[in-house]
N, C-alpha and C positions, 0 to 999 in steps of 0.2 A: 416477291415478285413472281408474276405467272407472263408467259408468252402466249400471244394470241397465235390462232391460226395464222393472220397474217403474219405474223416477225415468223412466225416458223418456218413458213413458205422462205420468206427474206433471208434467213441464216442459212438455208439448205440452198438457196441460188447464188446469193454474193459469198462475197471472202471478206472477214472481218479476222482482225486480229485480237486475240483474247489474253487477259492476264494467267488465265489456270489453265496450268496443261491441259488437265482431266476434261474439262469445257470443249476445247481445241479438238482433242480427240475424238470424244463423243461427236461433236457438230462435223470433221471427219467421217469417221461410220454413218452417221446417218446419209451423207449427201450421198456416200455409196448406193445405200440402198434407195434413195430418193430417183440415183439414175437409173435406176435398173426398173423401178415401179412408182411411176408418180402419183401415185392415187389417193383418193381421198382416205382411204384407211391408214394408207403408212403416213401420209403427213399428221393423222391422228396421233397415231403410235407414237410417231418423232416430235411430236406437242407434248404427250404424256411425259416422256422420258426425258424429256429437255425441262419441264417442270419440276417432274418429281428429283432432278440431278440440284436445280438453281435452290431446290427449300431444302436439302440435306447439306448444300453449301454454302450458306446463304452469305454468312457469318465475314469471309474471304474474298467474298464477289465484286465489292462495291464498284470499282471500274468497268468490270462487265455487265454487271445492269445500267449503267449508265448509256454505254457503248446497246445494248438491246434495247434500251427505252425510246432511243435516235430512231429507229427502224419504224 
């Protein structure tokens, strides 16, 4: 599963609760940085990084893609 621009945007403005810590945290740090600089290049970055995190974990995830597929 890959996350669009749009759910990326949606994770870094709402509050969604997650099964994996690691998810949690990450989506955390990002929204940090997401307030400090909204711009098309970090919501990029935080698309890349939110991807390349769900296909190294994919295996574990099933309720949180479910829960990111809703967005």
């Amino acid at each position: 599963m890959n996350v669009t621009i749009q759910q990326t945007e949606k994770l870094l403005r709402e509050n969604h609760k997650f099964t994996q810590l690691g998810l949690s945290m990450m989506i955390t740090r990002l929204k940090s940085l997401w307030a400090k600089d909204q711009s098309q290049e970090v919501l990029q970055k935080s698309m890349n990084e939110i991807n390349t995190f769900l296909d190294k974990f994919k295996s574990g995830m099933a309720s949180d893609f479910e829960i990111i597929s809703k967005l």
